[in-house]
C-alpha positions, -999 to 999 in steps of 0.1 A, spaced: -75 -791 220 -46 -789 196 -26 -755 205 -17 -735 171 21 -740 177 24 -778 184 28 -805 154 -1 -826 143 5 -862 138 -22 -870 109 -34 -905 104 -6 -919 81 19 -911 107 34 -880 93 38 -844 108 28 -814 98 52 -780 96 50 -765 128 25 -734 128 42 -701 143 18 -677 159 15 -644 140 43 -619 155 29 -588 165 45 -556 152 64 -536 171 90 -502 168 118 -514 150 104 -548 142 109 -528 101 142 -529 102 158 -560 86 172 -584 108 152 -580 137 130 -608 120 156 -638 135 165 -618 166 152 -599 195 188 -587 205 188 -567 169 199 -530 182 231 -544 196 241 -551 159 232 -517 145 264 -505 166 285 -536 156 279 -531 120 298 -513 88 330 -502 107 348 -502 72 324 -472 64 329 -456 94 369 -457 83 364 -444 49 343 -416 70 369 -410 92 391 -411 61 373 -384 44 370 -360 72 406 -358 73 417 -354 40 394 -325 41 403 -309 77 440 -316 74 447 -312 35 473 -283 38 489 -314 56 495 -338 30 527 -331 21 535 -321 -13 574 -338 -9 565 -364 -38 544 -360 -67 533 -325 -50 502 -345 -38 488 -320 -15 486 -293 -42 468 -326 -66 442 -329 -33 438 -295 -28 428 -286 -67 399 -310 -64 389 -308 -32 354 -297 -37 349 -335 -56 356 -352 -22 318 -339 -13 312 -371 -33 324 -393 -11 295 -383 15 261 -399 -5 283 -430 -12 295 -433 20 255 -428 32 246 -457 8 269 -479 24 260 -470 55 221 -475 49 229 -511 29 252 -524 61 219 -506 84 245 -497 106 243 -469 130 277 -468 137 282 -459 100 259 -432 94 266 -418 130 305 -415 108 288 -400 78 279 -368 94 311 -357 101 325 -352 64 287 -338 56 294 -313 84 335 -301 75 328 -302 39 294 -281 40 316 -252 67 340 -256 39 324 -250 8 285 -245 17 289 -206 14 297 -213 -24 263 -230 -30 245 -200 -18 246 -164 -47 266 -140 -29 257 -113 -58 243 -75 -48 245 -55 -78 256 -21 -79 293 -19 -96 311 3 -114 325 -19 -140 328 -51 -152 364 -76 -161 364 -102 -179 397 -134 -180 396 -161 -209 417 -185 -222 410 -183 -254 431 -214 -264 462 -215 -294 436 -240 -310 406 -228 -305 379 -241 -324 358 -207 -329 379 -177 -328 349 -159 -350 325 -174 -315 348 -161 -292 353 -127 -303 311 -123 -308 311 -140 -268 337 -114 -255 323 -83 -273 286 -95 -261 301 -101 -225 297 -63 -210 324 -63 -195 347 -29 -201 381 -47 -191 392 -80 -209 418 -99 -205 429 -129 -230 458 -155 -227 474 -182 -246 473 -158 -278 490 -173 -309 499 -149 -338 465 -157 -358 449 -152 -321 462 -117 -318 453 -102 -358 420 -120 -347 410 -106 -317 428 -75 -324 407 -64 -355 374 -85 -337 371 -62 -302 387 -27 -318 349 -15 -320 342 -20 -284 377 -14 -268 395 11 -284 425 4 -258 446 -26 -259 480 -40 -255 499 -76 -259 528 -91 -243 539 -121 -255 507 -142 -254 487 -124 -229 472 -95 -240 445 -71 -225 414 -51 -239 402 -19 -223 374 2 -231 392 28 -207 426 43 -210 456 19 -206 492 31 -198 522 22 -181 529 -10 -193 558 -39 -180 565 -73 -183 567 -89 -153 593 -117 -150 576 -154 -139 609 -169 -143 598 -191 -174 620 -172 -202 590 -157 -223 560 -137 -213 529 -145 -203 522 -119 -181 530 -79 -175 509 -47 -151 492 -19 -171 474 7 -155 438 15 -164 423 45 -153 385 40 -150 364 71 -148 369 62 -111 400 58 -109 428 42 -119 438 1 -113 471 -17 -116 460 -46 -138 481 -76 -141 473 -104 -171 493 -137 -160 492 -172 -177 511 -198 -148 524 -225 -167 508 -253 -169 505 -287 -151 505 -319 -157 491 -353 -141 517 -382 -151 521 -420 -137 557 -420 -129 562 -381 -115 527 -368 -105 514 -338 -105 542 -317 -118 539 -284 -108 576 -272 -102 572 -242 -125 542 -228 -119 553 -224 -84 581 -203 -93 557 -186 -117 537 -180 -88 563 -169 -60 573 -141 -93 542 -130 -100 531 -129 -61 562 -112 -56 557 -83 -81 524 -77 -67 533 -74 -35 554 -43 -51 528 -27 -68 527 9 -59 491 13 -73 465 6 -42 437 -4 -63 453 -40 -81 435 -64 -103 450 -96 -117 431 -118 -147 445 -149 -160 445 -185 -165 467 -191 -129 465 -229 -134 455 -237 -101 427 -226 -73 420 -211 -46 427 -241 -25 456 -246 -39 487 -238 -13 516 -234 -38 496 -201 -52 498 -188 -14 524 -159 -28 492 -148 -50 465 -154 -28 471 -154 3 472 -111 -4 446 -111 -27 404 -116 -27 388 -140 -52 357 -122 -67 339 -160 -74 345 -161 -33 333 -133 -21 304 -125 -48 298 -157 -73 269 -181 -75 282 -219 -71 319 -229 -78 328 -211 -105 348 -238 -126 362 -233 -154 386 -261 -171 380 -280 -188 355 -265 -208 333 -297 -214 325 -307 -181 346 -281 -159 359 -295 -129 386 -275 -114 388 -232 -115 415 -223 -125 410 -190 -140 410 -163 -118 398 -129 -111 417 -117 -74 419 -81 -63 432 -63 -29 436 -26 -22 395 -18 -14 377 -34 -47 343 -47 -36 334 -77 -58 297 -72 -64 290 -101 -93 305 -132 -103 299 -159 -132 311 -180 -157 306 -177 -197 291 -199 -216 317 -228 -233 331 -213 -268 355 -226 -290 383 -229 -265 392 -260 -236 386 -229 -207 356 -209 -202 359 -171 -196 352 -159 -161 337 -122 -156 332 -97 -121 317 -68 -113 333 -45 -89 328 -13 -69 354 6 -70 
């Protein structure tokens, strides 16, 4: 008897292929590999350190960002403004880890998964309860925007009683002026920030962001509530170049200003609406918001980005408040004729 694994010599002299017994299936015997070894878990562990690294990588950029120092290029504040996008990183890094089939990797992969969702996972959830007394509104409404006729029908169909607007040009203010009078009999512009009130405004200064023009003052509006300090602010802007970085020397000074005057507001209840050019994350706007509560934060549905107006990738217009206003609702406009989209809350006084 010829046993199924030995080679047959046939008459001519020549030999058959060997004939392997069928291999049994057992747990594990899926994964790919096992095949030419029995010894396969060992390798699971051996397997896609390099992902592991990028893991590792990953989890600190987004446990230790405030520690990436901002010395050149002001690369920490660059990191911080995007950080949400590093959440990317994670199904990639799961991909890799799945096509090495190591363990070792996806073992790594958890642990940005984990910091990123205790960082942002509470934005992903709708925060919103209803119930406020009032609604603000923030936009910048862009020197070139495309549809100042588009804006002005958004802004007036928005709701909101409180509107602030920045980056006005000349045109912009006769525009908007003439467009909103029906809905907010109040309003006042400084430079090219201006704001629109269906409730009284009064008491109106300039406050100084150290940039030689304005782009931002305080008014008080007294809501049939009460009254509120509201500050309008446009931060200058910033830039992403090659040879500097992210250059963000002046809005920083902008910031420290305009933190600085609102730290001296005498009014409890204080709002500020503007285009701050920068987030939440973002440690060089600590003089603003390290006092002060975002209303996207504590009451908004998703992220809340705003810029660019496209595909937004980055909030950068902000509602903040401190003194005892409750954020109740937070969202984001639809995209009008300007590169930002307008931001609105709803607050209980």
């Amino acid at each position: 008897m010829v046993r199924a694994d030995e080679a047959v010599a046939p008459a001519d002299g020549g030999a058959t292929p060997v004939r392997r017994p069928r291999r049994s299936w057992r747990p594990g015997s899926w994964w790919p590999g096992s095949r030419w070894s029995g010894s396969w878990r060992p390798g699971l562990w051996r397997r896609g350190w390099i992902v592991a690294g990028l893991a590792l990588l990953t989890t600190l950029l987004l446990v230790l960002h405030s520690s990436v120092p901002n010395g050149y290029g002001n690369l920490g504040s660059l990191l911080e403004t995007f950080l949400p996008w590093l959440g990317l990183a994670v199904p990639v890094l799961l991909a890799l880890a799945l096509l090495r089939r190591s363990a070792t990797a996806l073992l790594a992969v958890l642990l940005p998964a984990a910091v990123w969702l205790n960082l942002f996972g509470g934005l992903l959830t709708d925060k919103s309860t209803g119930g406020g007394d009032f609604t603000v509104l923030t936009h910048n409404v862009a020197a070139a925007n495309t549809d100042p006729a588009g804006t002005v029908k958004l802004l007036n169909d928005s709701g909101a009683q409180i509107v602030a607007l920045e980056e006005l040009a000349a045109d912009g203010v006769r525009t908007y002026s003439k467009g909103l009078a029906a809905a907010y009999p109040y309003h006042v512009v400084e430079g090219t920030v201006g704001l629109w009130s269906k409730y009284p405004i009064s008491d109106t200064r300039v406050v100084d962001i150290k940039i030689g023009w304005t782009r931002a003052f305080r008014s008080t509006v007294t809501t049939p509530q009460g009254p509120l300090a509201v500050y309008v602010a446009h931060l200058p802007s910033v830039r992403l170049k090659f040879d500097s970085g992210f250059t963000a020397g002046r809005r920083d000074v902008s910031a420290q200003a305009l933190g600085d005057a609102i730290e001296a507001e005498p009014v409890k209840k204080v709002l500020l609406l503007g285009d701050l050019n920068g987030t939440m994350n973002d440690r060089s706007l600590a003089p603003v918001t390290s006092q002060m509560r975002s209303a996207q934060g504590a009451a908004g549905d998703g992220f809340g980005f705003s810029w660019p107006s496209g595909f937004p990738m980055a909030r950068i217009d902000q509602i903040l408040s401190k003194g005892g206003l409750t954020p109740t609702n937070s969202w984001v406009l639809p995209a009008d004729g300007s590169d930002h989209r307008a931001v609105a809350a709803e607050y209980r006084y």
